[in-house]
N, C-alpha and C positions, 0 to 999 in steps of 0.2 A: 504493500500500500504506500511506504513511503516513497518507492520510488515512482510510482503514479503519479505524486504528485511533484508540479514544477510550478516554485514558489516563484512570485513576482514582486517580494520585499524582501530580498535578499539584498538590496541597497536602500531599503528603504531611510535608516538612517542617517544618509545622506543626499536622498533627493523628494523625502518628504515635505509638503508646503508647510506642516504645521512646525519642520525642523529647520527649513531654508526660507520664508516666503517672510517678508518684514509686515508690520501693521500699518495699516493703508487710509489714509484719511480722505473720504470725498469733496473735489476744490473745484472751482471755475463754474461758470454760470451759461446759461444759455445754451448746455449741449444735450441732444437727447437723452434719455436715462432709458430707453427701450426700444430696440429693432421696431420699426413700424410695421413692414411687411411680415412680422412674424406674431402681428396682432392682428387675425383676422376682419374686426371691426371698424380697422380703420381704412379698410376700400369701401366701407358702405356709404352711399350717397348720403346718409345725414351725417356722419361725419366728415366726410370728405368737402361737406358746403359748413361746417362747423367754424365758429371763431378758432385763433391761432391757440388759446390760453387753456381753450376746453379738449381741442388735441392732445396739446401736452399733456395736461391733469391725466386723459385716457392712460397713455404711455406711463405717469409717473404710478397711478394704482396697478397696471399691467406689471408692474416692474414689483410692486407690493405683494401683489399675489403669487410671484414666483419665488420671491424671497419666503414670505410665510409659506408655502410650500415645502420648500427646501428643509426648511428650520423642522416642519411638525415630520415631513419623513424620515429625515435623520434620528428627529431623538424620540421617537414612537413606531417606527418600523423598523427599522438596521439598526440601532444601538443596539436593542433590546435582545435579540435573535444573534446576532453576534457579540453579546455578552456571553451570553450563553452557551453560545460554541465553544469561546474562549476558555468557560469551566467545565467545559466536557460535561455540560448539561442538554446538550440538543441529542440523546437518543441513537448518537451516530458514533460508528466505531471511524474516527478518522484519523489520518496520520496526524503525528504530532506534530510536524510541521503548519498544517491548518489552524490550527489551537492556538501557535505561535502568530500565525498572521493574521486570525482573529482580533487578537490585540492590538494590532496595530491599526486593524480597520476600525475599532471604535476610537482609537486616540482617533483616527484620521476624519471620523464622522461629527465628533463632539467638537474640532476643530471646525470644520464645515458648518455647524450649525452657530458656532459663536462669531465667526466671521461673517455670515450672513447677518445675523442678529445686528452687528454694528454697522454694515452696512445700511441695513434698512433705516435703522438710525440715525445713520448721517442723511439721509435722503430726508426724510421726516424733516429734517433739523433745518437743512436746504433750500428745500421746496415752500415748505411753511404749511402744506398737504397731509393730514393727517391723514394716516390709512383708513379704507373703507372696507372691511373686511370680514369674515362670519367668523364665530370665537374658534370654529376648527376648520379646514378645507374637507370637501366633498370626502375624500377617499378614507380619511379617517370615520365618517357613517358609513361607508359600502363596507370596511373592513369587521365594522362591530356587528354590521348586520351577517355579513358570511359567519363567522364567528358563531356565534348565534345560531343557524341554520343548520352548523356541521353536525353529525352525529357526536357524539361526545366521545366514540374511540378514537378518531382522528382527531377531536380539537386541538389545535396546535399545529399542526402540520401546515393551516391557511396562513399564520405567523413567518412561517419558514419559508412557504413557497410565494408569500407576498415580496418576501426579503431577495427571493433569487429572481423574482419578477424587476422589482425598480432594478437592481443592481446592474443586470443583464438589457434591459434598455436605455441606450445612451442616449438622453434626451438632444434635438435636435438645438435645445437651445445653449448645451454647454458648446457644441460646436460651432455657430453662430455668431451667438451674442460677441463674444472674442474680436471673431475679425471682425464688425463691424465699428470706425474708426470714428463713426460720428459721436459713439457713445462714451463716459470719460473713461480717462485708463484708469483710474479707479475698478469701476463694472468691469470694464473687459478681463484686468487683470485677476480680478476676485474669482471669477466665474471659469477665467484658464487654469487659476492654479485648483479649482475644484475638480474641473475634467482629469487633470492631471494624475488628482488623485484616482478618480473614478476608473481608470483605463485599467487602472490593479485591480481595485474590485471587482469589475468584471469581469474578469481572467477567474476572480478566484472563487464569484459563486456561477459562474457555468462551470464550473469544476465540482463546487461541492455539490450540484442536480447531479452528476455523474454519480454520488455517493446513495444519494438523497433517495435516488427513485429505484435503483435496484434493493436497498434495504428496507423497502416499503413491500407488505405483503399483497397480492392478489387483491385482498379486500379492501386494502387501505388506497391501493389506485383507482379501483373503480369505486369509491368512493368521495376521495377528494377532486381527482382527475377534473370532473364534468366544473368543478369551480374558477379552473385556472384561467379561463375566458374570463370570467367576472373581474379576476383579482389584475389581469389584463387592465382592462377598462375602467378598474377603481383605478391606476395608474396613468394612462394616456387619456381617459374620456376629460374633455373640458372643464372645471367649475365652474357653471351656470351659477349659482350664488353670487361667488365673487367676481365674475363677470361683470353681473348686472348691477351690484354694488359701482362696483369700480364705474359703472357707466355713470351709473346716478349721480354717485359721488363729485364726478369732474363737471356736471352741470347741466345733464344733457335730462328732457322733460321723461317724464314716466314712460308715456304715448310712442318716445321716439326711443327709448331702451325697450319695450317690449319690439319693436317691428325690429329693429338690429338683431335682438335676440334670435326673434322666427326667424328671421331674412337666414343669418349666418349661422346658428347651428341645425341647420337641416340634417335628418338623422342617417340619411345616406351618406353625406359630406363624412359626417366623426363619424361612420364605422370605416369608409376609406382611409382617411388620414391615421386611427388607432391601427388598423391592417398591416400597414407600411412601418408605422414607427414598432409593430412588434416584432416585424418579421423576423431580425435575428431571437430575438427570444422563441419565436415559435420554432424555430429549426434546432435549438437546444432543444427541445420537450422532444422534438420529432424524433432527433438522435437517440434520446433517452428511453424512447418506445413507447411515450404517453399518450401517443393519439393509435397505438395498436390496438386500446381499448375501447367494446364499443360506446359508449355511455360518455366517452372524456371525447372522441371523434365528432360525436354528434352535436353532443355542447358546440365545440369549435366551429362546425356549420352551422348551426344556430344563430350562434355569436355573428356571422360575416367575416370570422377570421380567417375561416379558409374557403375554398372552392365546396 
């Protein structure tokens, strides 16, 4: 087993953000604080005919909601699960090597969430925009409610396999947000050194499904299996909540965030775009053998996530 596995913080000590990357103060006025084109909302004709002031606000809640995102999946989904690992509490016989880099993934995650934190912070501080925002993001309800739903011999397992879900999709925006030069180097830089870290993590939980799903019995797959779509989509599906906050928020009338809303998430639109942003994660599950079951295949047509 140990030599199955090929560890990817083996330098970690010296090319971790939370060991190399210095503390970063957001300065300069007038520059975007969020990709446009990677805000839906802002090709829609009533923003697009909007004042200059009500744009921005969009862009600066848009930038709020990715931060409080980041912050609640770190220290409520990956800490907790990779705590865990690290005390050889997750269930799983794995090399000790993994256990080792456990550790490292939560320094790297609690790091992640407090650099966000002061981030948002300094925007707040900047803007003079206070966040609009719901006490938790969508995906924390989709995850209480799976939870809840599972049979009680697997519970736990939606914990673990939520963790190899974010882990394993590399959100479009850690790629992104970076190069784009309009926005300060502050953001671009905060958000590279998180990719940064993220490239490790995802090496190492498509590694640990490797462990994961053959040590799972016959009845524990087709059991949990048919949820993985869900825990997909608690992941990639939109926040509609804090969408429409964030729209209200920047000034825009009730009337004209409900038609944005209808207009832009049309339910065919985000099951295509969830589709694409899973697809490397679906092809680890495929590897894994998860969709040989019938019950976990079906969900996934279901879902629209596969053919």
């Amino acid at each position: 087993m140990e030599a199955d596995y090929r560890s990817r913080f083996r330098n970690w000590e010296r090319v971790a953000t939370v060991r190399n990357s210095p503390v970063r103060e957001l300065a300069g006025d007038g520059e975007l604080l969020f990709t446009p084109e990677l805000v839906p909302a802002m090709a829609h004709p009533i923003l697009a005919q909007a004042t200059p002031e009500i744009r921005e606000a969009v862009l600066v809640h848009r930038l709020y909601e990715y931060l409080k995102f980041t912050i609640d999946l770190e220290q409520s989904a990956v800490i907790p699960v990779t705590g865990h690992i690290s005390r050889g509490m997750s269930g799983l016989d794995l090399p000790e090597g993994m256990l080792l880099d456990a550790f490292k993934i939560v320094t790297d995650e609690a790091w992640h969430a407090q650099f966000t934190y002061e981030l948002l912070r300094d925007v707040r501080n900047r803007t003079r925009i206070a966040p609009a925002l719901p006490d938790a993001p969508t995906f924390t309800g989709a995850l209480t409610r799976i939870h809840e739903e599972l049979p009680s011999e697997i519970r736990g397992l939606d914990e673990i396999l939520f963790a190899i879900v974010s882990e394993t999709l590399i959100s479009s925006l850690l790629d992104e947000l970076p190069q784009d030069t309009r926005l300060p180097a502050t953001v671009r830089e905060m958000v590279a050194d998180h990719a940064a870290d993220e490239a490790k993590h995802h090496a190492y939980f498509s590694a640990l499904l490797r462990y994961l799903w053959p040590a799972m019995t016959r009845r524990e797959r087709e059991l949990a299996g048919p949820y993985i779509p869900q825990l997909i989509f608690a992941f990639l599906e939109p926040d509609y909540p804090s969408a429409a906050l964030g729209l209200r928020a920047a000034g825009l009338a009730g009337e004209d965030v409900e038609q944005i809303m209808s207009d832009v998430y049309g339910r065919d639109r985000i099951v295509a775009d969830v589709r694409r942003g899973a697809a490397p994660t679906i092809q680890y599950f495929v590897e894994a053998g998860a969709l040989e079951h019938g019950a976990t295949l079906e969900a996934f047509q279901e879902s629209g996530l596969i053919a």
